[in-house]
KOLLUMFI-380051 format. One record per residue (C-alpha): z, y, x; residue in three letters. Coordinates in steps of 0.2 Angstrom, whole numbers, plus 5000, padded with zeros to 4 digits. Layout:
residues N
ZYXAla...
//
This chain:
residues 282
528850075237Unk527750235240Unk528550395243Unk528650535232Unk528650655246Unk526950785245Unk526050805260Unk525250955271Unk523650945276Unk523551005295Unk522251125304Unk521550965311Unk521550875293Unk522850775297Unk524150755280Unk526050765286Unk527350735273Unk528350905271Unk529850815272Unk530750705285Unk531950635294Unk532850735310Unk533450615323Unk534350735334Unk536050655339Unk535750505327Unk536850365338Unk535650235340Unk536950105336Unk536450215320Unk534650205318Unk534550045310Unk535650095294Unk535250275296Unk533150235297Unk533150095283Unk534350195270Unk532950345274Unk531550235271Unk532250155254Unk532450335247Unk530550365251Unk530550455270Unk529050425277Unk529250565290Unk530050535308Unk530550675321Unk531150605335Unk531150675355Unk531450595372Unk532950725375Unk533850625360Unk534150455370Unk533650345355Unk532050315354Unk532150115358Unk533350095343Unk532350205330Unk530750095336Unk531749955333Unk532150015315Unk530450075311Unk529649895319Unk530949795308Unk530649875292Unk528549865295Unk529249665297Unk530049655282Unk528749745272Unk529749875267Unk528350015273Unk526550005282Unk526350075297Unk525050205291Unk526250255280Unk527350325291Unk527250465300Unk528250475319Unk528350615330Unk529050635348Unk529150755359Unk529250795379Unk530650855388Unk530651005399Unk531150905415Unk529350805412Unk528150965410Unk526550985419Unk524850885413Unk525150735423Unk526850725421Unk526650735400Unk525550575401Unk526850475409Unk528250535400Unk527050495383Unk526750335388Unk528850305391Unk529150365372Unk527750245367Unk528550105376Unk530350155369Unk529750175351Unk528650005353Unk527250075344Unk525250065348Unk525150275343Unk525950435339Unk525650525323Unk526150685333Unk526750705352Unk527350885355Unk528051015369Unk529751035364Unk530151205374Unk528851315382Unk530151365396Unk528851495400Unk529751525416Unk529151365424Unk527151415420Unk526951225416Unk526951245396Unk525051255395Unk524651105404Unk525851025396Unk525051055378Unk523351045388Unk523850835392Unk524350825374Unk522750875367Unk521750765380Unk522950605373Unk522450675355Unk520650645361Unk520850485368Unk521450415350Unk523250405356Unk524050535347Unk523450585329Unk523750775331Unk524550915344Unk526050985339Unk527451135349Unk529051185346Unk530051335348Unk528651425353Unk528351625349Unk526751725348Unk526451785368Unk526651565373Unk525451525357Unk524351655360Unk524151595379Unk524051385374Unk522451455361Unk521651555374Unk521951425389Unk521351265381Unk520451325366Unk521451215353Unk522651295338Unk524251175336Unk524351105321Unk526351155317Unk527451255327Unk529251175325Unk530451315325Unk532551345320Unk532151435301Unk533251435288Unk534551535274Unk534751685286Unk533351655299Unk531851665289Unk530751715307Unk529351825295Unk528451895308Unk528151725319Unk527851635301Unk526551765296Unk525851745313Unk525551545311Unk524951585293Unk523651715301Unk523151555316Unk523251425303Unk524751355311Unk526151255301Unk528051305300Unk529151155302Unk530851195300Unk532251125313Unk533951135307Unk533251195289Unk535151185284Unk535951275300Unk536951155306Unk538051185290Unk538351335295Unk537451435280Unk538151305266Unk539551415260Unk538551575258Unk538851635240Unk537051665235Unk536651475240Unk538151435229Unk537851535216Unk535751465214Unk536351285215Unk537951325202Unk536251365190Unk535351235194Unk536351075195Unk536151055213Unk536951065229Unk536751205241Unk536051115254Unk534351045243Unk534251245238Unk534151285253Unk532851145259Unk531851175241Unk531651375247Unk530851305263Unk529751185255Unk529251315242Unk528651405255Unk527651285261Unk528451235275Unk528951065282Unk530651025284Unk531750875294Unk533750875287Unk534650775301Unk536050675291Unk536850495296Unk537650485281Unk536750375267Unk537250505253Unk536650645262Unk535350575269Unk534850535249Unk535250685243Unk534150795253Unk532650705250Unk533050755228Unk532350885230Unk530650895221Unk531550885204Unk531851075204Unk530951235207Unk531751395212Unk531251555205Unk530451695214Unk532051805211Unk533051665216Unk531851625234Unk532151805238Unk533851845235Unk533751695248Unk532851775260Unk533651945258Unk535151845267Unk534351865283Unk535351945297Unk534852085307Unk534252045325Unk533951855323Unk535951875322Unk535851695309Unk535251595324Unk536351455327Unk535151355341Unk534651425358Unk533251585359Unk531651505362Unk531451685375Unk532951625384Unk533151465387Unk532251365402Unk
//
């Protein structure tokens, strides 16, 4: 079964499905049910990280649905990401080659820094080893998270290479303009982590008060602003009817008065966050 999901094309002409699959605290006794329910309801997209301690069980998911011939594996697209504790240019090598082996794949689709910690100094090399693993055919494009404009402006000027996305927390209440106009300016992809703040934003009257009009949920109005912004999103869910609803989204289109009353929900001061401040944390 193919997947209904459109793609982005990346700086690097790579296409990436604008919407996938979170596997942040996914218990891999999980990932089986969780990867092959996603994978029936058209998912083609992966996020997983080495700080999320289940990457063996999710390759073991993906590997026995290739087997079964429930999807190619040039259909899918599977992402990973180093941890902080394994920064530095020799170090990101290594700890690509442990996610490898835990997923049980031949490649990565996308292998990115998950925190530029710039207070270690290491986030350069670390996206410097990435792009040389790009290069040598083992990753199909470079990717960052959490990172703002001073850490991208240094990776672009260090190493002379543009990351093809930028995963950052954006969603109802954190739209993160300025950084987004930033990526559009460089060419750089929003992906959205916690596009639905962790539940947080779900019982906001304006979210209720769209999806009341359009027959939907406020969860999938909120992922449908994202991708009508042309954004990529990853909903994290365990649940098969979640995870099912979340991908139903291409069936209904917001209108501009509706994306920004949306927007217009932002709070002052980055005040919506509900992650950690990219600024802060090391």
């Amino acid at each position: 079964m193919s997947s209904f999901v459109p793609s982005i094309t990346l700086n690097d002409s790579t296409p990436i499905p604008q919407l996938g699959l979170g596997l942040w605290k996914i218990d891999p006794a999980d990932c089986e049910t969780v990867i092959r329910t996603a994978i029936d309801a058209g998912y083609r997209h992966f996020d997983c990280a080495a700080i999320y301690k289940n990457e063996e069980a999710v390759g073991a998911a993906l590997r026995a649905a290739i087997a079964a011939g429930d999807v190619d594996r040039d259909e899918i697209f599977v992402v990973s990401k180093v941890w902080n504790n394994q920064q530095g240019f020799e170090e990101t090598g290594e700890a690509f080659n442990q996610s490898l082996t835990r997923l049980g794949l031949d490649y990565l689709d996308m292998y990115m820094v998950h925190w530029p910690c710039a207070d270690k100094g290491t986030y350069q090399s670390t996206f410097e080893a990435i792009a040389q693993l790009q290069g040598l055919g083992r990753v199909q494009t470079v990717g960052v998270c959490n990172f703002y404009e001073e850490t991208l402006d240094s990776i672009i000027a260090d190493t002379g290479i543009t990351p093809a996305i930028n995963q950052i927390e954006l969603h109802p209440g954190l739209s993160q303009q300025q950084l987004v106009d930033y990526h559009h300016h460089h060419g750089i992809v929003t992906e959205c982590w916690s596009p639905l703040g962790q539940g947080e934003i779900l019982g906001h009257p304006v979210l209720g008060e769209i999806a009341e009009e359009h027959g939907v949920t406020p969860a999938q109005v909120a992922l449908r602003w994202s991708l009508q912004h042309d954004r990529i999103v990853i909903p994290r869910s365990r649940t098969p009817e979640r995870i099912r609803e979340n991908i139903d989204v291409f069936s209904f289109e917001l209108t501009e008065e509706e994306l920004d009353r949306i927007t217009a929900m932002d709070q002052a001061d980055g005040a919506g966050r509900v992650g950690l401040d990219p600024r802060e944390f090391s």
